[in-house]
N, C-alpha and C positions, 0 to 999 in steps of 0.2 A: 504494500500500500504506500503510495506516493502524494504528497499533500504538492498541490501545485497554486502558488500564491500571483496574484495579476492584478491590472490595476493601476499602480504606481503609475507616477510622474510628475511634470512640472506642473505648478498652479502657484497663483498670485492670491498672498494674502486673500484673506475673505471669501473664498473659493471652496467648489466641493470638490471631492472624489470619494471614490466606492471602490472599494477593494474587497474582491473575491480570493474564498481558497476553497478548489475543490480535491477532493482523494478520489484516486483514479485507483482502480484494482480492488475496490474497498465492496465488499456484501453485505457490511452490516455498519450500525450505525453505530458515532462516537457519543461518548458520554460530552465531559467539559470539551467547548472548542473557545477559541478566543485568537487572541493578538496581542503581539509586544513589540517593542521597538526599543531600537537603538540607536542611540544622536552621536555624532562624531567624539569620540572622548570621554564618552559616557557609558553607563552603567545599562545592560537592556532592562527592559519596564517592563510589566503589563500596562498593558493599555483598555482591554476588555474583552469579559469571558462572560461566556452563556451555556447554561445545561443543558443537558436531556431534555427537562421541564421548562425550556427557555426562560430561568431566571438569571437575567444578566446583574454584573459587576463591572464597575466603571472605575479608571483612575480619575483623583478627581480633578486633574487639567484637563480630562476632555469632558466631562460630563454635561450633558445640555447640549452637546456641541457632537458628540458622535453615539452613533446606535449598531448595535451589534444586533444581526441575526443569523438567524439558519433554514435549512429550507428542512420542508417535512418531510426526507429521508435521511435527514441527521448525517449528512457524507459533506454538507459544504455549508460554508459561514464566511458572512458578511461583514464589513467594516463599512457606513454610511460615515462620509467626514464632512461636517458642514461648517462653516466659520475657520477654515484654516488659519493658521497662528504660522510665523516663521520658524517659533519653536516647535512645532509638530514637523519639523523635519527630521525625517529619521529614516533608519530601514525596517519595515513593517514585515515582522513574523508571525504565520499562522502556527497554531498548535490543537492537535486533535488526541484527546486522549479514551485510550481504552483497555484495559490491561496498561499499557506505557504511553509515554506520550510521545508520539512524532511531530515532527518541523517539518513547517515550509521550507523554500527557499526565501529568501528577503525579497521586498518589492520596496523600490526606492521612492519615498514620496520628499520631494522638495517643494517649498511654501517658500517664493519670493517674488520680487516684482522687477 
């Protein structure tokens, strides 16, 4: 099972994007999936995670500001970004856990004008 992350890119302050992560090879569904990132220098975060039950978890720099979902076969999750900030520039990792947890790849989102 392979978590494939997309999405990413440039965007000016105040801007949206939506980043997908789906798992390709995958028959059954993940428990927790989410996202985390990491800013040049820095420490990777979560950023936000949602369950089985879709109860989501927010850091609280984005909250208000992005929503996480998943589709109802529990194999792909959403990142909706609204209000870009220059500091939400980072690389955006998906994580799907079940038994363990697997990684995306990173998906570079840049916030500048």
């Amino acid at each position: 099972v392979q978590l494939q992350a997309s999405g990413g890119g440039l965007v000016q302050p105040g801007g949206s994007l939506r980043l997908s992560c789906a798992a390709s090879g995958s028959i059954f569904s993940f428990n927790d999936m989410g996202w985390y990132r990491q800013a040049p220098g820095k420490e990777r975060e979560m950023v936000a995670s949602i369950t089985s039950g879709s109860v989501t978890n927010y850091a609280d720099s984005v909250k208000g500001r992005f929503t996480i979902s998943r589709d109802s076969a529990g194999n792909t999750v959403y990142l909706q970004m609204n209000s870009l900030k220059p500091e939400d520039t980072a690389v955006y990792y998906c994580f799907a856990d079940r038994y363990w947890r697997r990684w995306g790849q990173g998906t570079l989102v840049t916030v500048s004008s």
